[in-house]
C-alpha positions as CSV (number, residue, x, y, z in Angstrom):
1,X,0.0,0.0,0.0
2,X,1.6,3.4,-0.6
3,X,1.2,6.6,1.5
4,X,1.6,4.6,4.3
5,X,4.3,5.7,6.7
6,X,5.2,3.3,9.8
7,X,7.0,3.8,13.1
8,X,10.6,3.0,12.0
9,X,10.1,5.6,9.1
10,X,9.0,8.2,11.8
11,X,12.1,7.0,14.2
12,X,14.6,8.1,11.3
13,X,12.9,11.6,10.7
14,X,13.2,12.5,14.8
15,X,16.8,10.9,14.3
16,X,17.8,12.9,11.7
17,X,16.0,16.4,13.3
18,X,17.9,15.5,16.3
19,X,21.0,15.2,14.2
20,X,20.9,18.7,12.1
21,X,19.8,20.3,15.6
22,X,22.7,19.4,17.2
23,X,24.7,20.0,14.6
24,X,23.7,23.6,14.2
25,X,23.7,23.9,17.8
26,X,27.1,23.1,17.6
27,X,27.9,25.5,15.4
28,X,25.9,28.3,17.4
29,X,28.2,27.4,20.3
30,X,31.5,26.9,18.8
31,X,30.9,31.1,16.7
32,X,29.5,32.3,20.6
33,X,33.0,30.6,22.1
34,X,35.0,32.7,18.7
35,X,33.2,36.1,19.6
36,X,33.7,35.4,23.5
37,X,37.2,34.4,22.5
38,X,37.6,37.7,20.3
39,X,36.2,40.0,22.6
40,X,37.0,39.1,25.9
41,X,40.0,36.9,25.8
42,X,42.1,38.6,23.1
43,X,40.5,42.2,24.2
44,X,43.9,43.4,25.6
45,X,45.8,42.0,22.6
46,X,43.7,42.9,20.1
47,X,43.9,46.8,21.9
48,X,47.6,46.7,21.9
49,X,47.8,45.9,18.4
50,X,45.6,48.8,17.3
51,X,47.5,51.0,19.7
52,X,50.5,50.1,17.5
53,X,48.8,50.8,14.5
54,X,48.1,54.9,15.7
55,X,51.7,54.8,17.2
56,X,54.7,56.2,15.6
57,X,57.7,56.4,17.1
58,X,60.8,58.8,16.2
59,X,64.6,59.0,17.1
60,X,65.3,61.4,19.2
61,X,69.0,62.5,18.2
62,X,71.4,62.8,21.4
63,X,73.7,66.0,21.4
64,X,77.0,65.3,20.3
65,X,79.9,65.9,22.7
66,X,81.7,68.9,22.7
67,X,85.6,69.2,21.3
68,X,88.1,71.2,23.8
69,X,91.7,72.3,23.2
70,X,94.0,71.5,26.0
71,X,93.0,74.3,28.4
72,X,89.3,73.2,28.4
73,X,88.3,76.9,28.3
74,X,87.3,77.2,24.6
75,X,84.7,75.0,22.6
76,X,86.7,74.0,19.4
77,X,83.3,72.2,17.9
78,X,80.2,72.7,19.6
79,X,76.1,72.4,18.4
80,X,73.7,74.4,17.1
81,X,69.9,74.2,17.7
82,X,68.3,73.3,14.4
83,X,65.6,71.1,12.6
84,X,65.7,68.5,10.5
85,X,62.7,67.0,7.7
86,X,61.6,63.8,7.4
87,X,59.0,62.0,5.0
88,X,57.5,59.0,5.8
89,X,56.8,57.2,2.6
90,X,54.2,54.7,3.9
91,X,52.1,57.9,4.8
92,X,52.7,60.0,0.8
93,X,49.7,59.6,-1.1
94,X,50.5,57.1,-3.7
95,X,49.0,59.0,-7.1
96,X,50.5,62.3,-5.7
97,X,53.8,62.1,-4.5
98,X,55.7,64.1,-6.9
99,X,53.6,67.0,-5.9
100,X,54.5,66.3,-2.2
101,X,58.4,66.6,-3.6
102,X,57.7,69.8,-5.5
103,X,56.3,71.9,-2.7
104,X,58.2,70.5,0.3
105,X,61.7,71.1,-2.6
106,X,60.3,74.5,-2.9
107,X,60.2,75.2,1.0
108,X,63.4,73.8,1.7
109,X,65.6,75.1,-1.2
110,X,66.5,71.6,-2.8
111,X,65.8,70.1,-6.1
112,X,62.6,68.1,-6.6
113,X,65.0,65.0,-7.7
114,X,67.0,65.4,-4.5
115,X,64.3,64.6,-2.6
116,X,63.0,61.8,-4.5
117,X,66.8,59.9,-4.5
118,X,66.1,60.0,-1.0
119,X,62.9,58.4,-0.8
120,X,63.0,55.8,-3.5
121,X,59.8,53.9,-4.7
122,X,60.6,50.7,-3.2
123,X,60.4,52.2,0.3
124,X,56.6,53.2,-0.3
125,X,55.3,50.7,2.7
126,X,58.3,52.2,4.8
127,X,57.3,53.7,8.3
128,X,60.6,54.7,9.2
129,X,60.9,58.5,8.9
130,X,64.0,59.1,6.2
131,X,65.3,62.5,6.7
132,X,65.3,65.1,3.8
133,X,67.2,67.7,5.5
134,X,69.0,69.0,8.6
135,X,69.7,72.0,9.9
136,X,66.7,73.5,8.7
137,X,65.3,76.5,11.2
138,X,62.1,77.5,12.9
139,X,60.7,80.0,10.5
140,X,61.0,76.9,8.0
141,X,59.8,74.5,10.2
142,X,56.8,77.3,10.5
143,X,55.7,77.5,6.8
144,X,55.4,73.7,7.1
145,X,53.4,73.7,10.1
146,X,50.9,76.3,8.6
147,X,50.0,73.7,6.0
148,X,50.4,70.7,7.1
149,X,47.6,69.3,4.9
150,X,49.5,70.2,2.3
151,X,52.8,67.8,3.3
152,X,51.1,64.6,3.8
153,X,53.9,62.1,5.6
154,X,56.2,65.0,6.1
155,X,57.2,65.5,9.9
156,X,60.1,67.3,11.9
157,X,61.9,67.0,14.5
158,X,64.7,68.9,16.7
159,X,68.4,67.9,16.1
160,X,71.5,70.1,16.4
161,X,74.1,70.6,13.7
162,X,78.0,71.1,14.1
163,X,79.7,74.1,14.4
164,X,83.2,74.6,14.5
165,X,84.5,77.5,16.1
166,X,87.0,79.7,14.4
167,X,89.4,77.1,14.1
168,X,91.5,77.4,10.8
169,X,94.1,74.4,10.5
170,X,92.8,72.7,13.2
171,X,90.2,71.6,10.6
172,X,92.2,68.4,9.6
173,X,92.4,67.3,13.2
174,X,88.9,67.9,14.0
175,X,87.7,66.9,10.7
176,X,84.0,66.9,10.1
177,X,80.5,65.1,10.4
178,X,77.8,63.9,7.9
179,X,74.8,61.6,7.1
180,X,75.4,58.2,7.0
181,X,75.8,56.3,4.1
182,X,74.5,52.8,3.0
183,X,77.6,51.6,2.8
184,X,78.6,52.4,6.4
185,X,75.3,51.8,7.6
186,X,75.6,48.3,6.2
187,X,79.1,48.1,8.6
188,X,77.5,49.8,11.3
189,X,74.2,48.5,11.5
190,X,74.6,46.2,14.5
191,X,76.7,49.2,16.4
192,X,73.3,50.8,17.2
193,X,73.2,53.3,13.7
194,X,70.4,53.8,11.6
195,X,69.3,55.8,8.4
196,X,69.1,59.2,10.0
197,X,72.5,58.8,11.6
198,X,75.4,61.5,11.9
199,X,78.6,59.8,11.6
200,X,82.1,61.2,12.2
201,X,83.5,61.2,8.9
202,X,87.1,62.4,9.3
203,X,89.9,63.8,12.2
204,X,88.6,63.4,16.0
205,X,85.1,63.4,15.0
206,X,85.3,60.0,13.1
207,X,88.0,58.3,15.2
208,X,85.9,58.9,18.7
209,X,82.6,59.0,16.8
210,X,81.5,56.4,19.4
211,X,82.3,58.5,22.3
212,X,80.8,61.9,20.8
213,X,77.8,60.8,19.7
214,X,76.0,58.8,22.5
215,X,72.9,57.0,22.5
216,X,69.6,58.3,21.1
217,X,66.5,58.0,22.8
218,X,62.5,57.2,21.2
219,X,59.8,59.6,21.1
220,X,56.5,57.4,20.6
221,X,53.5,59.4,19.7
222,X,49.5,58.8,18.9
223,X,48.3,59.7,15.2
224,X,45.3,59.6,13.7
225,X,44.4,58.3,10.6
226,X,46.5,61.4,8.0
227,X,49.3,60.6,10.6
228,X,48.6,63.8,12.5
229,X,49.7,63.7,16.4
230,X,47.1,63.7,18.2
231,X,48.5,63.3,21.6
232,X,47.2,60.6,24.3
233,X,47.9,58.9,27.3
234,X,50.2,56.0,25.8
235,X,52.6,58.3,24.3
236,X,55.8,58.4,26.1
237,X,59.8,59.2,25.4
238,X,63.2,57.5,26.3
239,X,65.6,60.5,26.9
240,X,68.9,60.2,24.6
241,X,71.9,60.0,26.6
242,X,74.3,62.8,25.2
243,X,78.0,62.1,23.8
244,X,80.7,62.7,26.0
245,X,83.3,65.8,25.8
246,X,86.4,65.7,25.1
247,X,89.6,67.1,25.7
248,X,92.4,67.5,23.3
249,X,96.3,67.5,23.2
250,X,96.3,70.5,21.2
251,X,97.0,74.1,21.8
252,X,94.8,76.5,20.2
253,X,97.8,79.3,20.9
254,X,100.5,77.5,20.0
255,X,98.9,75.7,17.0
256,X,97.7,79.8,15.5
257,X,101.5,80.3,16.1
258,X,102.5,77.4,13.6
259,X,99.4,78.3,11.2
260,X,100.7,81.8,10.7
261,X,104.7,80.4,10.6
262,X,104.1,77.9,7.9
263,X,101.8,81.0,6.1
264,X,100.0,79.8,2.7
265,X,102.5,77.5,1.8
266,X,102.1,73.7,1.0
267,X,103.5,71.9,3.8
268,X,102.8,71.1,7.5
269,X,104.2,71.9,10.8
270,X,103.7,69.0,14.0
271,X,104.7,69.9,17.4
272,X,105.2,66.6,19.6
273,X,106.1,66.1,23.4
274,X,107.9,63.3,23.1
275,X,107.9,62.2,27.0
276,X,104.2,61.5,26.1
277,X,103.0,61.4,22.5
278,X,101.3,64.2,23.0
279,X,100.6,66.5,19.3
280,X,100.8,70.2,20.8
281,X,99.7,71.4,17.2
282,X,99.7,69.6,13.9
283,X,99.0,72.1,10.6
284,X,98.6,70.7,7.0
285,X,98.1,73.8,4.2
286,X,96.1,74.1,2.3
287,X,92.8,73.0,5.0
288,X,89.3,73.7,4.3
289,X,86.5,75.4,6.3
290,X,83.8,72.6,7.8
291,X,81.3,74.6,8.4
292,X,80.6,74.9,5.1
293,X,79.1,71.1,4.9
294,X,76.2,72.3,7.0
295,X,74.7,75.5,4.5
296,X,72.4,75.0,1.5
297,X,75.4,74.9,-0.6
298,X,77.0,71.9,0.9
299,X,77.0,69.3,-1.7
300,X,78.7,72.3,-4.0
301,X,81.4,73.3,-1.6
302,X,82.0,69.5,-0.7
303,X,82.6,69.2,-4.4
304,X,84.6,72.5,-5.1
305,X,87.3,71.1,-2.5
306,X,87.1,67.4,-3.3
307,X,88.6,69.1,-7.1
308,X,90.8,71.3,-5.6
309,X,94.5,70.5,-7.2
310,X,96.0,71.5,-3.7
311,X,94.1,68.7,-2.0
312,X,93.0,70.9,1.0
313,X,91.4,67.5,2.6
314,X,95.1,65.8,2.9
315,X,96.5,66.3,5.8
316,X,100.2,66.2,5.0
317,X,101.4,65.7,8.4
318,X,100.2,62.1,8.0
319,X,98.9,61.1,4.8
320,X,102.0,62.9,2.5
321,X,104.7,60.8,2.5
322,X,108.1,62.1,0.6
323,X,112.0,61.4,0.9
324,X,113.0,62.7,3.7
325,X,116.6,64.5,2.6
326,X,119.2,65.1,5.1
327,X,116.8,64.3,8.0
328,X,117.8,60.9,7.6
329,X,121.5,61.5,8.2
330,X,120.2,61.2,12.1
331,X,120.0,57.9,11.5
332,X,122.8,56.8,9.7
333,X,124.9,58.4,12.4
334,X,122.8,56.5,14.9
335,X,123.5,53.3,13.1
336,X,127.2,54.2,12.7
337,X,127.9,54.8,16.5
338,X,126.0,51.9,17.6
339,X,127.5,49.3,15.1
340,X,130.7,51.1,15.4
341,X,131.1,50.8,11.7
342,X,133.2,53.7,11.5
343,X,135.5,55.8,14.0
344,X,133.9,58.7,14.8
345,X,137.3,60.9,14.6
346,X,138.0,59.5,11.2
347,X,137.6,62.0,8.7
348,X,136.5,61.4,5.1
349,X,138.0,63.8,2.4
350,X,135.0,65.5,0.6
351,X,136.0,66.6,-2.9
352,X,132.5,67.9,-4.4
353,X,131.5,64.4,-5.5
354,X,131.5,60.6,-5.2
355,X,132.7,58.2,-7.7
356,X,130.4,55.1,-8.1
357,X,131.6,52.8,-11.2
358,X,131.0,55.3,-14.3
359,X,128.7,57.5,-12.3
360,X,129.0,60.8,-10.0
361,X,127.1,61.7,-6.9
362,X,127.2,65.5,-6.5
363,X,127.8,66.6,-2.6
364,X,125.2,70.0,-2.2
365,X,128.5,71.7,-2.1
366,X,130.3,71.2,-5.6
367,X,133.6,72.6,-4.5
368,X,133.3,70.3,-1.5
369,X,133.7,70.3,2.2
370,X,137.3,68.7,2.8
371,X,137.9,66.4,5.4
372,X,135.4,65.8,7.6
373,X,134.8,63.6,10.8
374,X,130.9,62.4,11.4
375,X,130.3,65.1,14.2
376,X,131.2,67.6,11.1
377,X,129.6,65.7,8.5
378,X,125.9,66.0,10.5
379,X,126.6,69.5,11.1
380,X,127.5,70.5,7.7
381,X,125.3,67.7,5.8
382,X,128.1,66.3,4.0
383,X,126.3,64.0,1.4
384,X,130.0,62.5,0.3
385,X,130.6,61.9,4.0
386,X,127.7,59.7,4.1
387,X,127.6,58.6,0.7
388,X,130.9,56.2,1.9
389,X,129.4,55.5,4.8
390,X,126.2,54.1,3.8
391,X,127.6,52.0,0.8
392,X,131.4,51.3,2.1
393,X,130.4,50.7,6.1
394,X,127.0,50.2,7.2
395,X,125.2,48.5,3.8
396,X,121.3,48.5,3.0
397,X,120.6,45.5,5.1
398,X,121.6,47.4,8.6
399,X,120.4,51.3,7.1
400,X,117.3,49.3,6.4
401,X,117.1,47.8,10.1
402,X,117.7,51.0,11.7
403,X,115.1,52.6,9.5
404,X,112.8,50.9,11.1
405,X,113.6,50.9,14.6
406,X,112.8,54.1,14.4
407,X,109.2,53.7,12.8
408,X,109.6,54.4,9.2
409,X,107.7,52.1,7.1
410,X,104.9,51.5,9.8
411,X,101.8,53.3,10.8
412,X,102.4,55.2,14.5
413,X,98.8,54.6,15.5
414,X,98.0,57.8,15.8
415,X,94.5,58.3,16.7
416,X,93.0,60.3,13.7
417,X,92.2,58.1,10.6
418,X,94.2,57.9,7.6
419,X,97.5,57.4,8.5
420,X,99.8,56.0,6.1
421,X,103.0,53.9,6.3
422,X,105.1,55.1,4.2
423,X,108.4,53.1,2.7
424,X,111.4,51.6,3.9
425,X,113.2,50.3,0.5
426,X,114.8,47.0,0.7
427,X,117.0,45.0,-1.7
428,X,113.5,42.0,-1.9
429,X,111.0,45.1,-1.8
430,X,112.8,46.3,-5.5
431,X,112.9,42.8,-7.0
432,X,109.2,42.3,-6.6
433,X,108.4,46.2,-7.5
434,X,110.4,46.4,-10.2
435,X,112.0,42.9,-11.1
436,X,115.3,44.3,-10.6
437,X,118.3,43.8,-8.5
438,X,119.4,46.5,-5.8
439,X,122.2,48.3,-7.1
440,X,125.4,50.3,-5.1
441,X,123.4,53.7,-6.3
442,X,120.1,52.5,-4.8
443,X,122.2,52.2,-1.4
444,X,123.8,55.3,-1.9
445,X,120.4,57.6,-2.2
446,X,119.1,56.4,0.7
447,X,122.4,57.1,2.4
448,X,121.0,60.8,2.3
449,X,117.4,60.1,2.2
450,X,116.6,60.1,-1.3
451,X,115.8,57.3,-3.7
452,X,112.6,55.1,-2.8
453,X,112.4,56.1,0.6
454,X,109.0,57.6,2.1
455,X,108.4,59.2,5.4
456,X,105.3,61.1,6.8
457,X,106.1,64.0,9.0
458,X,104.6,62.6,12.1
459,X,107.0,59.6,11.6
460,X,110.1,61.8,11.4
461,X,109.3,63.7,15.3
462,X,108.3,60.3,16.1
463,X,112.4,59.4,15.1
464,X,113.6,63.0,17.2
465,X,111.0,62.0,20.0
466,X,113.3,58.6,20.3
467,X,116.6,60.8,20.6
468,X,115.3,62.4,23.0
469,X,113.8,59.8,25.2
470,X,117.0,57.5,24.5
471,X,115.2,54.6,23.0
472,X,111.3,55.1,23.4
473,X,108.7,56.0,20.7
474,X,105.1,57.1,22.4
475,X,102.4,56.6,20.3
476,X,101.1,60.2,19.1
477,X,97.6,61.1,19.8
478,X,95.2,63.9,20.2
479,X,92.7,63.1,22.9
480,X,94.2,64.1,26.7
481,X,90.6,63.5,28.5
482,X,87.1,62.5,28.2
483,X,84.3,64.2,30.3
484,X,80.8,64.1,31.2
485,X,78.9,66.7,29.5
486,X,76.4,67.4,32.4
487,X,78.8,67.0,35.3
488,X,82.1,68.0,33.8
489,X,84.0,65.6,36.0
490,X,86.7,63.8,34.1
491,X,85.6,60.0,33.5
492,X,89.0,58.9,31.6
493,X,92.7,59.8,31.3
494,X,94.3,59.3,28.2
495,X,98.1,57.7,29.7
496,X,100.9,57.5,27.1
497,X,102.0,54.7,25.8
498,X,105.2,53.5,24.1
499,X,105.1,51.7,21.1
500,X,108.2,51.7,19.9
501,X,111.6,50.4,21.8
502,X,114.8,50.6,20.1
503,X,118.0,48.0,21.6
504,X,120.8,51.2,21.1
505,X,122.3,52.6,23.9
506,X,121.9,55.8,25.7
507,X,125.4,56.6,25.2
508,X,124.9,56.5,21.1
509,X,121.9,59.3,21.4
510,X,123.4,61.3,23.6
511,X,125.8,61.1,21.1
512,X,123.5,62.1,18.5
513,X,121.9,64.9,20.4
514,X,125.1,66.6,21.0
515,X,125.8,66.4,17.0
516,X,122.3,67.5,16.2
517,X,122.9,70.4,18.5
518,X,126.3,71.2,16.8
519,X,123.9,71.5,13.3
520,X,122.6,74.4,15.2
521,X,125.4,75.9,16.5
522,X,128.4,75.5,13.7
523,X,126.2,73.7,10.8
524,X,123.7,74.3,8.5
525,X,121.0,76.0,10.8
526,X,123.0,78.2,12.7
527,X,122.4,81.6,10.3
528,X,118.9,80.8,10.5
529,X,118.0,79.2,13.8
530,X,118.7,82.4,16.0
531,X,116.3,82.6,18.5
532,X,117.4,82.7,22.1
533,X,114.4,81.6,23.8
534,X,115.6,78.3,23.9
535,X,118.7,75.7,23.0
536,X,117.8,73.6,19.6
537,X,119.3,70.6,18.3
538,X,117.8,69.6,15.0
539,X,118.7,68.9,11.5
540,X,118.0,70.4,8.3
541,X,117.0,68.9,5.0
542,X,116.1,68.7,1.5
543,X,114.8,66.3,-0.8
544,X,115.2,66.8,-4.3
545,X,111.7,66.1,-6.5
546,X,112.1,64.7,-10.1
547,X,114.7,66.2,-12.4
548,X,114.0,70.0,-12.3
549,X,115.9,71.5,-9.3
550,X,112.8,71.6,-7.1
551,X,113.6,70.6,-3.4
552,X,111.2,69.8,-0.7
553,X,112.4,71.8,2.4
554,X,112.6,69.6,5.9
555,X,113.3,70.7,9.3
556,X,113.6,68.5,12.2
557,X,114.6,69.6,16.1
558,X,113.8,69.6,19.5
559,X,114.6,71.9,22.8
560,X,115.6,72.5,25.1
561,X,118.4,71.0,24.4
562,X,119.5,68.8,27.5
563,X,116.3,69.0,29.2
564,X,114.5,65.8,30.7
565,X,112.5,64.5,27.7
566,X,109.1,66.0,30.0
567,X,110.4,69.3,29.5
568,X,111.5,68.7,25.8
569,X,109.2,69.6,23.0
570,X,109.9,68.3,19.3
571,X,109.2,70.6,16.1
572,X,108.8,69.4,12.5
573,X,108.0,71.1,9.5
574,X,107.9,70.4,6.0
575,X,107.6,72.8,2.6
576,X,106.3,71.0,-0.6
577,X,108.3,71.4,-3.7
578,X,105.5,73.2,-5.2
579,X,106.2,76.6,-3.7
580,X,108.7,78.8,-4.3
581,X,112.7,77.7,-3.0
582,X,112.8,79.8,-0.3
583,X,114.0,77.3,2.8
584,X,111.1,78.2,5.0
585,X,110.9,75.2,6.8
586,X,113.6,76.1,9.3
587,X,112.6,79.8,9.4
588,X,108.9,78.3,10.5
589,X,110.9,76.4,13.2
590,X,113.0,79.1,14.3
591,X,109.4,81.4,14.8
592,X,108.1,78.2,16.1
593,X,110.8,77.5,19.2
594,X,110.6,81.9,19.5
595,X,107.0,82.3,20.3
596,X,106.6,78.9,21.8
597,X,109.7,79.3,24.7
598,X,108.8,83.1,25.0
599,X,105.2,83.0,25.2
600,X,104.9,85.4,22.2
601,X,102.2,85.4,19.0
602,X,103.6,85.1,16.0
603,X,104.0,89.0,15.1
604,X,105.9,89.4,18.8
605,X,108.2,86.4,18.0
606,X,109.3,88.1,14.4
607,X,109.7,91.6,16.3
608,X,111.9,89.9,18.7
609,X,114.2,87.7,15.6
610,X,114.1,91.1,13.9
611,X,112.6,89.9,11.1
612,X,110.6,92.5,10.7
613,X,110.7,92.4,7.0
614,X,108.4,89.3,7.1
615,X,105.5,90.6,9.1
616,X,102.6,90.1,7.3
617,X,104.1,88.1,4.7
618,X,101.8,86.1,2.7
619,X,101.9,84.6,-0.5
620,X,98.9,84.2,-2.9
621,X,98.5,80.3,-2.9
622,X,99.7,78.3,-5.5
């Protein structure tokens, strides 16, 4: 029969109601237990989350230490209160960008493209603020500000720029800061730099970047939805901890003296205590002014002197390396009185010149200097005299050695960047220059400090500093303390430290010191090294360049003479061949020891060498 329905076809309906009902009920429960689980459970993350979504958070730059000469009375490189732009590209509207560019370029004096190098297309989902420009003032700031609906993603923020005060020469020993690259950023990452980082890029400022520039702190603020700060209870800000001061070596008197003495001449003067390593003053000429990296016309100026032909960003005293001339004769008699290769009394015969196979080495006197023992051969700078004993008594192997000992051919570690080694010539280092043999003539030019060999000034008062102190090289630096900047208190000494030891005996530079002090009295220096302030003993030099009669013009002394090494102060200076043959290098010295031991300027000192003829003398530069 059909449309009959039984009990086991009414059991499966109920069954199957039963079923879908629990089912759905199942379902009701298991959404009620998401939205409980959502609302109440995950409340607090779910809040945090969104609060990170209306927080940004900025660097806070710290202040960058301060930069003192010795005396700690006057600010060499300071701050100034400034500005700085930043765009965040994850907040520029993404059809109108360029327009963003072209009216923040107009405000801020920079090209359109300049802006946009910056901010590059791939960053678009960056939140990171990238900063357009620093040192950018209020009334700028202001115009921004007024319209800020017209800058979407553009912010500010406070951060000082550098400011060097007055400070001429001491430019190269300070150097000068600057926006990080990607390059350094890449090395520096993990050192706790980031894109909007000021980094030390030369002198002092790069070589205790980490001690200047502390630690920054955060600044995290509520925004609404255009990125406007809005303010709110959450927002909060980790103070940066400011760089520490510091302290240098240097004497802003005494390093104006040696500006002015060297005048606009290529060269460099250094003035070393050599019971310490101490640099007193070190000047390179040409230098270049660093406050111009921080104007609107920064990238042009960097530019200008990055073409200059003079190279004002070298800093000759230790990153110009040239033969050092007669200078070098200190050490061959060094090596001559501690190897004993030659009796000190025996006199050579100097006719004018020296006879090597079919060749002729011209003495600087042609008519000669006669017979000559080695006390007179330093004083006069006999170059026959040591000719013979280079190539007949000491050879290149030992001139070589003693080279050495006293720090040519190797960095002094001094604690600027840059520094260069120089050359120390040996009989292997020619074979695999030049695949050729060292020859009797090689030997003989480096006898007088010609030839292949290469010093920096700072390594040749690093070779007077070890006749002085009998032995002992300290390693040269700058930095004498390092301060707190809100207490002043001193948190670190800077205590020398000698880096080079020589095995020659006290009796041998004693020796020397009493030669080098005849060069002052009966040699070479004594019709221009007339001050009476203090006893010198020093030796002159020059250094012939290529095959043109230009000389490079060395000086090399210390004083007083006889005085414990702590009272001794060690002068160097150095004239390029590229100005005029005039022999300045010992007449800067001789100003140098004058208003140094007398306490006077440079005018006072000339007044009192009556050479009044110079005051005011200064040569157009080159």
């Amino acid at each position: 029969m059909t449309g009959f329905s039984g009990p086991q076809d009414s059991t499966v309906r109920k069954s199957r109601v039963l079923v879908l009902g629990f089912i759905f009920g199942l379902l009701v429960l298991i959404y009620l237990l998401y939205l409980f689980n959502m609302q109440v459970v995950h409340t607090i993350f779910y809040q945090d989350r969104a609060k990170a979504v209306a927080m940004r958070s900025f660097t806070v730059p710290a202040q960058r230490g301060e930069i003192f000469d010795r005396n700690a009375d006057y600010p060499l490189a300071t701050n100034i209160d400034s500005f700085a732009v930043y765009i965040i590209p994850a907040q520029l509207p993404a059809d109108n960008r360029n327009a963003v560019f072209e009216r923040l370029g107009r405000v801020l004096n920079m090209p359109e493209s300049a802006i946009e190098k910056k901010i590059p297309a791939r960053a678009s989902q960056y939140f990171q603020p990238i900063e357009v420009k620093s040192g950018v003032d209020l009334a700028t700031v202001t115009r921004i500000a007024e319209r800020v609906e017209d800058f979407p993603g553009v912010t500010w923020n406070s951060k000082s720029i550098r400011n060097y005060n007055d400070i001429g020469s001491l430019s190269h020993i300070l150097g000068y800061v600057g926006n990080i690259t990607v390059e350094e950023l890449q090395v520096l990452y993990n050192q706790g730099y980031n894109i909007n980082s000021v980094i030390g890029k030369s002198g002092i400022e790069k070589g205790y970047d980490t001690l200047l520039r502390g630690k920054d702190g955060r600044s995290f603020s509520t925004v609404d939805v255009r990125g406007r700060q809005i303010g709110g209870i959450e927002d909060r800000f980790e103070a940066p901890e400011n760089g520490k001061n510091l302290v240098l070596t240097v004497d802003k008197r005494i390093q104006k003296l040696c500006e002015e003495a060297l005048g606009d001449r290529m060269g460099s003067a250094i003035v070393l205590k050599p019971a310490t390593g101490e640099i007193i003053a070190m000047v390179s000429y040409p230098w270049f002014d660093p406050n111009l990296f921080y104007t609107d016309t920064s990238d042009e100026a960097f530019r200008t002197l990055s073409l200059d032909p003079h190279n004002p960003f070298l800093n000759r005293a230790i990153q110009s390396a040239n033969p050092p001339g007669s200078t070098f004769k200190i050490i061959m008699t060094t090596a001559a009185l501690e190897e004993h290769a030659i009796d000190p009394q025996k006199t050579i015969t100097c006719e004018g010149r020296f006879r090597l196979g079919d060749r002729y080495f011209n003495c600087h006197l042609l008519h000669g200097h006669g017979p000559l023992n080695l006390k007179e051969a330093l004083e006069e700078s006999c170059d026959v005299y040591f000719y013979t004993l280079g190539l007949r008594h000491l050879g290149i192997d030992i001139i070589s050695e003693y080279a050495k000992l006293f720090g040519f051919g190797s960095v002094s570690g001094i604690d600027i960047p840059g520094e260069i080694a120089g050359l120390v010539p040996t009989p292997q280092w020619k074979q695999q220059r030049f695949n050729s043999p060292w020859v009797g003539g090689d030997t003989v030019n480096l006898s007088i400090g010609q030839g292949y060999l290469l010093v920096t000034p700072i390594q040749l008062a690093n070779a007077v500093a070890m006749t002085v102190n009998q032995g002992v090289i300290y390693r040269p630096h700058f930095l004498k303390e390092v301060r707190d900047p809100t207490s002043g208190e001193t948190v670190r000494v800077v205590d020398p430290v000698a880096y080079k030891t020589a095995p020659i005996s006290k009796e041998t530079f004693k020796t020397v010191q009493e030669n080098m002090r005849g060069v002052i009295t009966d040699g070479t220096a004594a019709v221009v090294i007339t001050t009476k302030a203090v006893d010198v003993a020093g030796k002159t030099g020059t250094a012939e360049v290529g095959y043109d009669d230009r000389w490079h013009a060395w000086f090399a002394a210390n004083g007083p003479y006889g005085a414990p090494p702590e009272d001794q102060l060690v002068v160097v200076t150095m004239v390029e061949a590229s100005n005029d043959w005039e022999w300045w290098a010992v007449r800067a010295a001789n100003i140098i020891f004058q208003g140094i031991f007398a306490h006077q300027t440079y005018d006072e000192a000339l007044k009192a060498l009556h050479w009044g003829w110079l005051h005011n003398d200064r040569r157009k530069e080159n």
